[in-house]
MDAnalysis code that builds the backbone (N, CA, C; Angstrom):
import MDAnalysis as mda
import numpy as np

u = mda.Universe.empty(687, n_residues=229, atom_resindex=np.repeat(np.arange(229), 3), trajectory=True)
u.add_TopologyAttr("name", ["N", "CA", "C"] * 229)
u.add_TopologyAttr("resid", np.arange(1, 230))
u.add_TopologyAttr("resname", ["UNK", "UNK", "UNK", "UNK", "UNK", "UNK", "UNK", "UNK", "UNK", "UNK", "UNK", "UNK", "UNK", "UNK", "UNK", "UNK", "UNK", "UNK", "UNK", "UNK", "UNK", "UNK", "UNK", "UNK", "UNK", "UNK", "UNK", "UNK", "UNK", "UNK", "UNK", "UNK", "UNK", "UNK", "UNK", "UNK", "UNK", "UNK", "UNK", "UNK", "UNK", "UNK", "UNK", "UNK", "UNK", "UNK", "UNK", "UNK", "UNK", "UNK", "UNK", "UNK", "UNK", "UNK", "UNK", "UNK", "UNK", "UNK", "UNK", "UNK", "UNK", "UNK", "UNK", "UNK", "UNK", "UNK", "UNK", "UNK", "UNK", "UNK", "UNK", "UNK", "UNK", "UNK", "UNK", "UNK", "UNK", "UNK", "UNK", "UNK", "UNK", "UNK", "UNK", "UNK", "UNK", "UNK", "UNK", "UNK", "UNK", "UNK", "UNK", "UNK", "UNK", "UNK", "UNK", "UNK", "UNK", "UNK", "UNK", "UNK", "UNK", "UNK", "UNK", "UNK", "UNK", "UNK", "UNK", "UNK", "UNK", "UNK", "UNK", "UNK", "UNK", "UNK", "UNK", "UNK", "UNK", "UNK", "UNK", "UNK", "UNK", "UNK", "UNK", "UNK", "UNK", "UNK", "UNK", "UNK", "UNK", "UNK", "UNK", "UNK", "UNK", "UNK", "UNK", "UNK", "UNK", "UNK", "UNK", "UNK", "UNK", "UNK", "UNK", "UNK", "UNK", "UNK", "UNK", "UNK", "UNK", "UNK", "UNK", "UNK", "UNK", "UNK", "UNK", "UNK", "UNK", "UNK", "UNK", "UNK", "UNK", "UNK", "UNK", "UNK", "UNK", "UNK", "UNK", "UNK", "UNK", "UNK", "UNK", "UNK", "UNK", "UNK", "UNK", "UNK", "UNK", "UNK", "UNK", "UNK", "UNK", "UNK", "UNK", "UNK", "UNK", "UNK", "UNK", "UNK", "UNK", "UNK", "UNK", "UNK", "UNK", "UNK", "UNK", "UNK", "UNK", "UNK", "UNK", "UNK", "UNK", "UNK", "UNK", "UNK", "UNK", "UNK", "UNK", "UNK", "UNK", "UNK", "UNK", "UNK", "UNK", "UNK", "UNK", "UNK", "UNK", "UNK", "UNK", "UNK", "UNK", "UNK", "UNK", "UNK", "UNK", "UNK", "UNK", "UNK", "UNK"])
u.atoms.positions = np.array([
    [-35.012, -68.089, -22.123],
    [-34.721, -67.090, -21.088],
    [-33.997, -65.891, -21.675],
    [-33.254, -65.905, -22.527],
    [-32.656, -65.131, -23.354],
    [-33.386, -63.961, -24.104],
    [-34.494, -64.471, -24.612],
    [-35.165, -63.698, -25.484],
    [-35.862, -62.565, -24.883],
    [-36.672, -62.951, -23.908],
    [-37.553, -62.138, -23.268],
    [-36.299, -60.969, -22.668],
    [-35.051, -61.218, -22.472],
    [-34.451, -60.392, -21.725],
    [-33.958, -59.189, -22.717],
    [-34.106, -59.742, -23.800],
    [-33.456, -59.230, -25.302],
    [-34.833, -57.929, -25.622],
    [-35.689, -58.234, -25.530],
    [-37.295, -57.772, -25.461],
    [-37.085, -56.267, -24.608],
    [-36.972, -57.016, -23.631],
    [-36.740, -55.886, -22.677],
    [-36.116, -54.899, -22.615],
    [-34.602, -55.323, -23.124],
    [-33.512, -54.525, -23.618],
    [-34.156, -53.426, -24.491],
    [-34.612, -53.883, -25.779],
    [-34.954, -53.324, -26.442],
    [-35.659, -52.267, -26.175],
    [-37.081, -52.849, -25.262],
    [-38.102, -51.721, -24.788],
    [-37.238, -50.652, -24.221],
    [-36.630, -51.138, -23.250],
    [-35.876, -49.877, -22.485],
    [-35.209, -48.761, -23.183],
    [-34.787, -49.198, -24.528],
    [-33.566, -48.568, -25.014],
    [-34.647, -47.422, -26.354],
    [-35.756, -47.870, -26.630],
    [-36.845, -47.256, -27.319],
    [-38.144, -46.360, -26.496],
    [-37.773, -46.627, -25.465],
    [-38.608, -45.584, -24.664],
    [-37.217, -44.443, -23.959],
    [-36.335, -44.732, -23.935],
    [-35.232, -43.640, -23.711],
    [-34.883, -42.816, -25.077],
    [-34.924, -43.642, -26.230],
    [-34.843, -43.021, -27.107],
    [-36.147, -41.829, -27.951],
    [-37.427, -42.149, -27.315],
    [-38.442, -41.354, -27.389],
    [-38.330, -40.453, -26.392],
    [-37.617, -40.073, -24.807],
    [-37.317, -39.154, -23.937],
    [-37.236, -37.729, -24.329],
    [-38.146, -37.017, -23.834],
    [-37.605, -35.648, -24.510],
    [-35.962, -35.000, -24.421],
    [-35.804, -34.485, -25.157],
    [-34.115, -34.166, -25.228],
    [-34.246, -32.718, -24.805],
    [-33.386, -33.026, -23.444],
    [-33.031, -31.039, -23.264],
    [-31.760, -30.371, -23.548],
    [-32.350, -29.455, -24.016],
    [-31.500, -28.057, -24.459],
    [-29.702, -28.222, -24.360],
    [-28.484, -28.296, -24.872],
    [-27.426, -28.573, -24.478],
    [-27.050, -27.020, -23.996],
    [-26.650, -26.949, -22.998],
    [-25.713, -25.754, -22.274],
    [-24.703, -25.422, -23.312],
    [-24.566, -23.921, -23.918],
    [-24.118, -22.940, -24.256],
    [-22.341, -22.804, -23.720],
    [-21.541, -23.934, -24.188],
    [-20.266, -23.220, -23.367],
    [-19.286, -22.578, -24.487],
    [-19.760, -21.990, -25.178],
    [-19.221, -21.010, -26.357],
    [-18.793, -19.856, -25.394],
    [-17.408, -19.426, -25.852],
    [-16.291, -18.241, -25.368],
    [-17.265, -16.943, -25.496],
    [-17.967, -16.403, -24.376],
    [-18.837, -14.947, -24.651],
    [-17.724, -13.948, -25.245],
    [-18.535, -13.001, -25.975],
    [-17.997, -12.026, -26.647],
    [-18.240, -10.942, -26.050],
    [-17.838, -9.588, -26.246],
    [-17.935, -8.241, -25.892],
    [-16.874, -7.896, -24.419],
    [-17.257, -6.933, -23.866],
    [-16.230, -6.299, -22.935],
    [-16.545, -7.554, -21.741],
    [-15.351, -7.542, -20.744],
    [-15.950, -8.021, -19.986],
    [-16.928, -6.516, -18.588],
    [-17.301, -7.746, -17.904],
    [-18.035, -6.578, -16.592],
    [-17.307, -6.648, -15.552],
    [-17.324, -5.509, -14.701],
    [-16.607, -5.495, -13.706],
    [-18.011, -5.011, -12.442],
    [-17.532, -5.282, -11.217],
    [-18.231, -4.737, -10.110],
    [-18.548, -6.243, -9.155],
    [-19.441, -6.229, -8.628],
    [-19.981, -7.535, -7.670],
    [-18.647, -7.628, -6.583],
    [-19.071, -9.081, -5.603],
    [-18.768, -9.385, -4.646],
    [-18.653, -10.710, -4.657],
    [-17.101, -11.045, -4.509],
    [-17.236, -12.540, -4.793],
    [-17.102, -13.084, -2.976],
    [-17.646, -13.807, -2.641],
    [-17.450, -14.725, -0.847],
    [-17.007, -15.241, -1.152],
    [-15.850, -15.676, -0.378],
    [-14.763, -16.873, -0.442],
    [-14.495, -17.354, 1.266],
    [-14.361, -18.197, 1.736],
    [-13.998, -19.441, 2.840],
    [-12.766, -19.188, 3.439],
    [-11.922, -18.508, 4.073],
    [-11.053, -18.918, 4.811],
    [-10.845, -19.970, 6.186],
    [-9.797, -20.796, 6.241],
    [-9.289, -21.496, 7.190],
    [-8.725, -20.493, 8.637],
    [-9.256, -20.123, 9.750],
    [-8.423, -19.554, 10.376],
    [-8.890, -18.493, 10.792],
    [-7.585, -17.927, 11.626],
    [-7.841, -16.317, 11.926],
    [-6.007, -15.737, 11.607],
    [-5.730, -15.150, 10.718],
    [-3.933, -14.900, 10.490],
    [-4.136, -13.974, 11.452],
    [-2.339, -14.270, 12.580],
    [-2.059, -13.523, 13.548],
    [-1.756, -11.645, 13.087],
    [-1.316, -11.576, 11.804],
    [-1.458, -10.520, 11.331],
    [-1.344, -10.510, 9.397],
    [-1.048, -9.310, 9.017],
    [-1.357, -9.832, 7.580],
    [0.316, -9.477, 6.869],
    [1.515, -9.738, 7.441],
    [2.515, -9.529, 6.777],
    [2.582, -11.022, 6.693],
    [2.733, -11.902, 5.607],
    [2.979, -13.689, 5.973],
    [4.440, -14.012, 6.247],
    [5.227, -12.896, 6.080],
    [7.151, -13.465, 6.555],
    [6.728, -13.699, 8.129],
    [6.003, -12.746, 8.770],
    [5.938, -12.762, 10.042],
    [4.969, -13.791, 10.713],
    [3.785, -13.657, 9.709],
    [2.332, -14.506, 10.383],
    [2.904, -15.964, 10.395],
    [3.778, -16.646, 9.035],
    [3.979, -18.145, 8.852],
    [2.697, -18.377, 8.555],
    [1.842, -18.017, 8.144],
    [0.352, -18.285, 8.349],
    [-0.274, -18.542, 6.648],
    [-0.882, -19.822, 6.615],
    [-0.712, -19.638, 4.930],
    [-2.197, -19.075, 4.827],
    [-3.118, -18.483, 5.734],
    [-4.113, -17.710, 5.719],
    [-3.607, -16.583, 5.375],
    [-2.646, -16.056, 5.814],
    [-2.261, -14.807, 5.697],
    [-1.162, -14.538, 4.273],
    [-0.849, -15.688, 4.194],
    [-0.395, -15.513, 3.032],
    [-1.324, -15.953, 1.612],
    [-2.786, -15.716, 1.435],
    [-3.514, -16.058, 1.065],
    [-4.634, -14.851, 0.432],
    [-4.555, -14.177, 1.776],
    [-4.601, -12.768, 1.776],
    [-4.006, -11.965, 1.291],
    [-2.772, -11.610, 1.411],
    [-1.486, -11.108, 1.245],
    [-1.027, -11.074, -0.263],
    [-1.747, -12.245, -0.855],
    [-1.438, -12.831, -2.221],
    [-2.086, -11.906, -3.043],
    [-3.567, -11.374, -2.967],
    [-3.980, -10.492, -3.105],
    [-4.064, -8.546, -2.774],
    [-3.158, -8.371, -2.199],
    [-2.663, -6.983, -1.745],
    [-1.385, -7.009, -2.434],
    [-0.725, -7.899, -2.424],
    [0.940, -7.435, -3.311],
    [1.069, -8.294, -4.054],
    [2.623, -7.467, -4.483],
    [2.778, -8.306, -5.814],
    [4.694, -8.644, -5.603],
    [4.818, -9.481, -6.267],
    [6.810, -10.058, -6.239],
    [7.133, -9.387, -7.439],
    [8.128, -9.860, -7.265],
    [8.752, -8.883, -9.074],
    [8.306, -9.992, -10.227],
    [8.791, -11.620, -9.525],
    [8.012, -12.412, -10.783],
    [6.574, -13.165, -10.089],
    [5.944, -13.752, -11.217],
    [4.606, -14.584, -11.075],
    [4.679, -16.162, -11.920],
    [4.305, -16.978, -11.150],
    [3.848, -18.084, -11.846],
    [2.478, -17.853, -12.608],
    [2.761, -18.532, -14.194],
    [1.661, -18.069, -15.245],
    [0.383, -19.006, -15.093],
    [-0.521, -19.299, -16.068],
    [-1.285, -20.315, -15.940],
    [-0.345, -21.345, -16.011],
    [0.566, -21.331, -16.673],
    [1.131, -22.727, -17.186],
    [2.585, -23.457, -16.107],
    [2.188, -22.462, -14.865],
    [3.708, -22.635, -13.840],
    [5.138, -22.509, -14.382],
    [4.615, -21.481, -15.590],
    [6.283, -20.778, -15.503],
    [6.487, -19.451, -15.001],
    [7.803, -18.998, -14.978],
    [8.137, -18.070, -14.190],
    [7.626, -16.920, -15.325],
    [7.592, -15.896, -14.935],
    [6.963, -14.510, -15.773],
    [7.395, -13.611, -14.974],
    [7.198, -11.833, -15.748],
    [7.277, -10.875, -14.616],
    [6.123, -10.069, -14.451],
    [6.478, -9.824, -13.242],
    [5.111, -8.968, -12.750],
    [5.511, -7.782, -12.101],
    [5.812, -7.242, -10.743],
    [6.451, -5.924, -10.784],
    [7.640, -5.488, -11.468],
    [8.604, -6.264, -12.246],
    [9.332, -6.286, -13.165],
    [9.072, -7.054, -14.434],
    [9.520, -5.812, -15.226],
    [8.913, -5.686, -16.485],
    [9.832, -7.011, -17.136],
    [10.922, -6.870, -16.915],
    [12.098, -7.796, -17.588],
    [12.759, -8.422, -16.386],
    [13.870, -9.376, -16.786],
    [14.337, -10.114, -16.241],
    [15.721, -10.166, -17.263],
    [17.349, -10.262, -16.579],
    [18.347, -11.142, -17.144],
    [19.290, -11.536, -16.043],
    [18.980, -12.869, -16.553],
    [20.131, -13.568, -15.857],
    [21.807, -14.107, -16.521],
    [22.762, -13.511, -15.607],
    [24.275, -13.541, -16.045],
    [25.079, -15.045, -17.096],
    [25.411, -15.122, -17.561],
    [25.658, -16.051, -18.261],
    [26.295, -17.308, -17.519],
    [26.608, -16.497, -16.256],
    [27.829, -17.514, -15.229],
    [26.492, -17.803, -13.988],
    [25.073, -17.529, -14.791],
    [24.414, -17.707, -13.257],
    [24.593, -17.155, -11.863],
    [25.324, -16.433, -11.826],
    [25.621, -15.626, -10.635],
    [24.893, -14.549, -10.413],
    [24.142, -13.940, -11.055],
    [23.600, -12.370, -10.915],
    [22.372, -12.456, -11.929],
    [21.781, -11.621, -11.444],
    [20.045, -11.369, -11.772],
    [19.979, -10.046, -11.942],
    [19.348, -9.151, -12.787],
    [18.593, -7.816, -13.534],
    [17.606, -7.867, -13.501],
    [16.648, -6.923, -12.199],
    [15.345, -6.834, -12.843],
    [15.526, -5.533, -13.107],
    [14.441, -5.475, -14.329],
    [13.845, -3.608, -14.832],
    [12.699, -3.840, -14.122],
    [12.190, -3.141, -13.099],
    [11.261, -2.665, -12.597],
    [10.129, -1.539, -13.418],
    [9.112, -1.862, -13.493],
    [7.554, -1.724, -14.274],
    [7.741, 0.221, -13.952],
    [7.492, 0.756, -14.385],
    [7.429, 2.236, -14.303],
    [5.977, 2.712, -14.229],
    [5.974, 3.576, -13.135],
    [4.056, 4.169, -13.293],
    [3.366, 3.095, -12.121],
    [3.555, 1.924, -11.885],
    [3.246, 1.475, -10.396],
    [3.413, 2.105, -9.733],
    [1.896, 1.824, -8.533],
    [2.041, 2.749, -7.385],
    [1.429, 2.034, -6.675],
    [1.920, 2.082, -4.857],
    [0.711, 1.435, -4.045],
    [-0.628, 2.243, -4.191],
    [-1.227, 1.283, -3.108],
    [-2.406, 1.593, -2.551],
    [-2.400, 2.799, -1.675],
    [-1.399, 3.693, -1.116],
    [-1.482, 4.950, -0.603],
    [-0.645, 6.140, -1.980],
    [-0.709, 5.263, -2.958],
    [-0.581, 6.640, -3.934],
    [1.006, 6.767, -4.360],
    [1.782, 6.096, -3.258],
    [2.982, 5.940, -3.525],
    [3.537, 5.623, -4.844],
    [4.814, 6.331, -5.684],
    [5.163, 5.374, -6.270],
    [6.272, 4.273, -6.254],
    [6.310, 2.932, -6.817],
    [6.823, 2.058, -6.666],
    [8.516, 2.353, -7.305],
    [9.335, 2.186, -5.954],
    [10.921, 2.153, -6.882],
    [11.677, 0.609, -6.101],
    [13.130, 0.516, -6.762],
    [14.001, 0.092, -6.416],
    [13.972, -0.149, -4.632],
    [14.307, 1.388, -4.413],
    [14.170, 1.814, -2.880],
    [12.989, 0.639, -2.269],
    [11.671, -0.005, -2.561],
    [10.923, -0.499, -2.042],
    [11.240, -2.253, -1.903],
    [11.985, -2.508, -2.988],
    [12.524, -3.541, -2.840],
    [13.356, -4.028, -2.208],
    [14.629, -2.908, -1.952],
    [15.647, -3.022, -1.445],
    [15.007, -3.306, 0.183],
    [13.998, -2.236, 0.651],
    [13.373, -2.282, 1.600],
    [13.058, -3.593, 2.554],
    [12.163, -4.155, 1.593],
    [11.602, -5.341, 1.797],
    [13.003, -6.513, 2.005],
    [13.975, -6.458, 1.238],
    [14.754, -7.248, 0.992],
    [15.376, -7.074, 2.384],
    [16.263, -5.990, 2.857],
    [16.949, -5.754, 4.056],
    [16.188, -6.229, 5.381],
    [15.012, -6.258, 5.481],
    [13.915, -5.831, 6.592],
    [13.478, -7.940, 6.461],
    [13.723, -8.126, 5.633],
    [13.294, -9.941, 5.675],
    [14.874, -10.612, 6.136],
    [16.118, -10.088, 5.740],
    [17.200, -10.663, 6.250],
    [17.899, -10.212, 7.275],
    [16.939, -9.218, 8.046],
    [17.678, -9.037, 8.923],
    [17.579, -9.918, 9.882],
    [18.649, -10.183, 10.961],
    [18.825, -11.398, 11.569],
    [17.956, -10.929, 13.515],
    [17.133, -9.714, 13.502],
    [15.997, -10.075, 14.243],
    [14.866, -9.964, 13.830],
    [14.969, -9.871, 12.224],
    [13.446, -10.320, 11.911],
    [12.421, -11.836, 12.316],
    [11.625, -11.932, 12.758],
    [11.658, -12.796, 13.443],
    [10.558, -14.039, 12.134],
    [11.090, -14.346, 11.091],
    [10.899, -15.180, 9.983],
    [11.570, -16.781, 9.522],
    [10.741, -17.335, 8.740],
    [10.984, -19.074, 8.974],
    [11.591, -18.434, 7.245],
    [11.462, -17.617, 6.629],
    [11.416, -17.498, 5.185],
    [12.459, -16.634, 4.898],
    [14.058, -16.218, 5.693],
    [14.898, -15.228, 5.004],
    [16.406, -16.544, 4.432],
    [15.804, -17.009, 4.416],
    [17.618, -18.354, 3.955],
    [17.570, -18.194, 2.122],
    [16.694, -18.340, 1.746],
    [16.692, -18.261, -0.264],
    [17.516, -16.928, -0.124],
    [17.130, -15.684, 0.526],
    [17.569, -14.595, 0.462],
    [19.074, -14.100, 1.275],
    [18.932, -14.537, 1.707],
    [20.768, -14.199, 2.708],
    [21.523, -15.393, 2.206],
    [21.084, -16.029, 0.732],
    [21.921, -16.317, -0.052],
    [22.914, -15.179, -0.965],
    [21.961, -14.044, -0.878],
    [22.608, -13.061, -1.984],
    [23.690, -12.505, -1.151],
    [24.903, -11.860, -1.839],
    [26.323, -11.710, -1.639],
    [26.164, -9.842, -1.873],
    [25.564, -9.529, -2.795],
    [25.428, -8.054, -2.774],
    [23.664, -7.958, -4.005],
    [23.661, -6.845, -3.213],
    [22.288, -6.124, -3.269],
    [22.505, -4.912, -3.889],
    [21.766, -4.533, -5.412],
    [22.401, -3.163, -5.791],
    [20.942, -2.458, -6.391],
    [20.929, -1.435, -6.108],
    [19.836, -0.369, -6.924],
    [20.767, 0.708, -7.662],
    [20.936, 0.126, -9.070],
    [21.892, 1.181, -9.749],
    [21.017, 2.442, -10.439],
    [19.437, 2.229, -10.432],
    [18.974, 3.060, -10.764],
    [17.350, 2.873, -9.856],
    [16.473, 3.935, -9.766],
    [15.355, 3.881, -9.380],
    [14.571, 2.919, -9.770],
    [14.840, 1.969, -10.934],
    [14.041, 1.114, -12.176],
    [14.827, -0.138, -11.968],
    [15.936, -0.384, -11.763],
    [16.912, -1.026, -11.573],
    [17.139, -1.981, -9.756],
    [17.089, -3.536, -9.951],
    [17.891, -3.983, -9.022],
    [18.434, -5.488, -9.528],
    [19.580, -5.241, -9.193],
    [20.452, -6.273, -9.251],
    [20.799, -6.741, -7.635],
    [20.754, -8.634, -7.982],
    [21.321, -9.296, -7.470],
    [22.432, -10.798, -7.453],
    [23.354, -10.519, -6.662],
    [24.753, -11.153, -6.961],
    [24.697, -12.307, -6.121],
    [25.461, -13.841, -6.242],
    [25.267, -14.755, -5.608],
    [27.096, -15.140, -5.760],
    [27.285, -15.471, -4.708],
    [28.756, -16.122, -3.889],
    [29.025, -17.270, -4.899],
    [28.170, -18.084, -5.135],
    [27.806, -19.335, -6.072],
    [26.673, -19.613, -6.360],
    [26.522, -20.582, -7.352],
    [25.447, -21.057, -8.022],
    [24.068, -21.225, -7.079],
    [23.045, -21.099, -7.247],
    [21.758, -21.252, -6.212],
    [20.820, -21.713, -7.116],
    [20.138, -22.888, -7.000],
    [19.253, -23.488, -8.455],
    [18.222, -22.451, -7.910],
    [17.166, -22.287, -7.017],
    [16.093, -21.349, -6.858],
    [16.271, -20.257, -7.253],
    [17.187, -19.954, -7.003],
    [17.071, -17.953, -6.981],
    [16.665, -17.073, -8.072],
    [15.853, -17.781, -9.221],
    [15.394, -16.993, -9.499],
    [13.841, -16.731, -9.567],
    [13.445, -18.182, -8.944],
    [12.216, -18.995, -8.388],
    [11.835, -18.256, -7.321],
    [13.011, -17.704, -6.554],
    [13.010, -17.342, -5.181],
    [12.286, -15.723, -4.980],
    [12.203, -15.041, -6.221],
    [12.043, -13.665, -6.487],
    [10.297, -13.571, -6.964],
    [9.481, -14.810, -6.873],
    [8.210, -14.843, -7.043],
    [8.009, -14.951, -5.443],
    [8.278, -14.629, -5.157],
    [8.381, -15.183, -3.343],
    [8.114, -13.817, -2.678],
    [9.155, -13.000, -2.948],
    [9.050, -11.695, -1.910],
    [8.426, -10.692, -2.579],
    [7.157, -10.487, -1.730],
    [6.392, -9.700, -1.769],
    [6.631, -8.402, -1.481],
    [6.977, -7.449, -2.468],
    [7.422, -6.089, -2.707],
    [6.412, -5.354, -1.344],
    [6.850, -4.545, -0.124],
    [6.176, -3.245, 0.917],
    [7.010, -2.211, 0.285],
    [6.277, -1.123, 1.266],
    [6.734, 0.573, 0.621],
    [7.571, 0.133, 2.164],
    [9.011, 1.028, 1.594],
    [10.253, 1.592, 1.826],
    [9.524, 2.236, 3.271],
    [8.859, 3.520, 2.672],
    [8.597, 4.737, 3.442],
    [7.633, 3.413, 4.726],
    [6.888, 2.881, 4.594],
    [5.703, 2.030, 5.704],
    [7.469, 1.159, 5.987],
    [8.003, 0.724, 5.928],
    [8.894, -0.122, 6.083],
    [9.876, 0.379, 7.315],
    [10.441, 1.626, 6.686],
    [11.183, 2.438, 7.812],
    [10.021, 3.359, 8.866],
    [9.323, 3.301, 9.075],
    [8.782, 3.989, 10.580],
    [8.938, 2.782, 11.712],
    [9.613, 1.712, 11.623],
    [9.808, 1.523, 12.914],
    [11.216, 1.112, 12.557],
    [12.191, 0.981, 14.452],
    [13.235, 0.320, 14.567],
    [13.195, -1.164, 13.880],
    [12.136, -2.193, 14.285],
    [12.357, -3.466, 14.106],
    [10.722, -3.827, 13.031],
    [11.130, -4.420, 12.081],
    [10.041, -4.608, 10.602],
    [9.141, -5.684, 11.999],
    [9.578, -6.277, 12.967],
    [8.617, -6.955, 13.754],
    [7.435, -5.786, 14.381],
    [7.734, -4.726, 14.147],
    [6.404, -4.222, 15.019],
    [5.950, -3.473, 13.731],
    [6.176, -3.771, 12.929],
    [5.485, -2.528, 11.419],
    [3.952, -2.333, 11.634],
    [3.542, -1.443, 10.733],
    [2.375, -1.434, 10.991],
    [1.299, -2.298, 9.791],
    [2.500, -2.416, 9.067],
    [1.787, -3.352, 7.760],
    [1.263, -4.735, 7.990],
    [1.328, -4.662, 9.807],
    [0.771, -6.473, 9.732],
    [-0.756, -5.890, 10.429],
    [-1.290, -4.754, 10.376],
    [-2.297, -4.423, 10.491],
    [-3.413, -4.225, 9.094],
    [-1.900, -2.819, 8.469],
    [-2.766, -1.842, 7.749],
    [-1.745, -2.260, 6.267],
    [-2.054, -3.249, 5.848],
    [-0.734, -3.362, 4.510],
    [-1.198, -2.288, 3.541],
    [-0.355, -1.829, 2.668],
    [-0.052, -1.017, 1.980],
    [1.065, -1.906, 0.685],
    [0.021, -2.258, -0.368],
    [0.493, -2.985, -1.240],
    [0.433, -2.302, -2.746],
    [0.720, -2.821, -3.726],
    [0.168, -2.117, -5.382],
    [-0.533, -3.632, -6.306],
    [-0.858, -4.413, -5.437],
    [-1.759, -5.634, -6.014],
    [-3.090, -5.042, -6.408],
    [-4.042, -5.954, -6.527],
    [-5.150, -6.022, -7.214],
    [-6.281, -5.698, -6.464],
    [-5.747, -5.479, -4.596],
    [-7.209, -5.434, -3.834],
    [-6.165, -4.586, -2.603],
    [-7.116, -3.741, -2.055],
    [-6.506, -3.370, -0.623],
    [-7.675, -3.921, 0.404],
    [-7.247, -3.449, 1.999],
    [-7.421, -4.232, 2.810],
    [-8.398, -2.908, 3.007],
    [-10.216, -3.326, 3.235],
    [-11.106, -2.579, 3.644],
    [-11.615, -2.672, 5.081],
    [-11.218, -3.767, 5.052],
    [-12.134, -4.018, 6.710],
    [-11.194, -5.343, 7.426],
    [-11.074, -5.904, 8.633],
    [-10.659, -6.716, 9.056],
    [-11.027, -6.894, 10.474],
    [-12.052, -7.954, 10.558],
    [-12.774, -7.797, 12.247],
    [-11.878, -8.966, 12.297],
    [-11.096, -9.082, 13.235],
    [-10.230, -10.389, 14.109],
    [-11.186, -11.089, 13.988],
    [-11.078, -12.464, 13.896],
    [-11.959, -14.051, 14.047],
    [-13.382, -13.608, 13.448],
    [-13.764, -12.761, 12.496],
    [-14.969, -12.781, 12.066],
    [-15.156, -12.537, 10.336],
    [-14.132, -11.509, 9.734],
    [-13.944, -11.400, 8.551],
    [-13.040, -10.889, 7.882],
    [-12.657, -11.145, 6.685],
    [-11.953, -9.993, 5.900],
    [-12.398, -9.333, 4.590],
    [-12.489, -8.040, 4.085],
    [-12.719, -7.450, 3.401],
    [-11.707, -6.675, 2.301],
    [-11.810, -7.230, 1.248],
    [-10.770, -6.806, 0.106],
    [-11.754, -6.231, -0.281],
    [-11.137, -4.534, -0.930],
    [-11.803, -3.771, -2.568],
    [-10.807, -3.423, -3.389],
    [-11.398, -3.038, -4.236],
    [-10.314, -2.861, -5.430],
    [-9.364, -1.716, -5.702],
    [-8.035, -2.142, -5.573],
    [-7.277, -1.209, -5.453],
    [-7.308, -0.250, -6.350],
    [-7.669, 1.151, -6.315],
    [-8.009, 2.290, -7.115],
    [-6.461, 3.056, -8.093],
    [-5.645, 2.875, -7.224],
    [-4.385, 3.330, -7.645],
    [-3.335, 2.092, -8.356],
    [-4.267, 0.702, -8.456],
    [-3.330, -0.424, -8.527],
    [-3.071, -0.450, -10.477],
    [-2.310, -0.701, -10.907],
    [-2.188, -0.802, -12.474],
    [-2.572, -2.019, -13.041],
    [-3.449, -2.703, -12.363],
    [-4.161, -4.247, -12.911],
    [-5.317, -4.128, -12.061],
    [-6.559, -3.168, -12.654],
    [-8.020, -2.991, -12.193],
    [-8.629, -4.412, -12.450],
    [-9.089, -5.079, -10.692],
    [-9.316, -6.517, -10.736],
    [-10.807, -6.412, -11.595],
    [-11.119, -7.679, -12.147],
    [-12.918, -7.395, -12.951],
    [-13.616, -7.490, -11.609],
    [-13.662, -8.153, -10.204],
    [-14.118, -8.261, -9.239],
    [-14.167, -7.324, -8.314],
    [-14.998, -6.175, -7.996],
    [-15.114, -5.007, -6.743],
    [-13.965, -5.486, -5.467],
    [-15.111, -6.269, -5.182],
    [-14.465, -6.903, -3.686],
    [-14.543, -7.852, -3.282],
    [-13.409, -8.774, -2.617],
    [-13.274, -9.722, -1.946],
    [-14.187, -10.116, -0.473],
    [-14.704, -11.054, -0.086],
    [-15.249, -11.074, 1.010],
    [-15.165, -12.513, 1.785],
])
């Protein structure tokens, strides 16, 4: 009983081995420039109540959002901290206080350019206590808030805070100037029409049917992708 099964084996394993052999796929690193242009479709969950995410809570909207702005730092490929609207980073020896140098020559998506002033913006307008947000406590940890120069912001802590500097990949840098046209950052107009210096601005947005990212023209990191869809 053995043998014949041994037979068989064999056959099987000599007629697979006569199988024609196809071609192995090419996954060698391409060379030359890359290309830019096209339209990538992507799936959202949802409809975000608007597109500021302190306000929406909406991780649709903060999904979106992810793509229109930028924080001062970024998680890398490798989930460490890095900078991104700030060029540098130092932190105080006593852990108490943070230095960013802010990137020079950034500008939003309306042409603006990017200062201190925009941060500070964002920063005041998330802790204020009728902003109506699940996300200002990391931040109304800080004790003082300083823009000693246009390039320049420092922040000071009462005591030690293990996040806080974790906490600064978090807030998503708005313009000052879009920031102050209203009394209360709850009625801004940026949960319509954001005004960011990320990688895509906001082209189109039909409520419950789509959203439309293109590529931010004025942004200082030209995405290889046209537009989002």
């Amino acid at each position: 009983m053995i043998k014949p099964s041994l037979t068989a084996l064999a056959l099987l394993l000599a007629l697979a081995a006569c199988k024609e052999q196809k071609p192995q796929a090419d996954y060698t690193t391409p060379t030359g420039p890359a290309a830019y242009g096209d339209v990538l479709n992507t799936a959202i969950v949802g409809n975000p109540p608007n597109l500021v995410p302190y306000l929406a809570a909406d991780s649709t909207a903060s999904a979106i959002a992810g793509n229109i702005y930028h924080a001062l730092l970024k998680y890398d490929a490798n989930l460490n901290l890095a900078p991104q609207l700030a060029e540098s980073y130092t932190v105080a020896p006593n852990n108490l206080s943070i230095t960013f140098k802010l990137r020079k020559g950034v500008t939003f998506s309306d042409g603006t350019p990017l200062t201190s002033a925009d941060v500070s913006a964002t920063f005041h307008a998330l802790i204020d206590p009728d902003t109506k947000t699940p996300y200002a406590d990391d931040y109304q940890r800080v004790s003082k808030f300083e823009t000693p120069d246009a390039h320049t912001v420092r922040v000071t802590y009462a005591e030690p805070f293990a996040p806080s500097l974790s906490s600064w990949a978090g807030l998503l840098v708005m313009p000052a100037h879009v920031i102050g046209k209203t009394k209360s950052f709850n009625d801004t107009s940026l949960k319509t029409e954001p005004v960011g210096t990320g990688p895509y601005a906001l082209a189109r947005w039909r409520r419950g049917q789509d959203v439309l990212l293109a590529a931010n023209q004025t942004g200082w990191q030209k995405p290889y992708i046209a537009q989002l869809y």
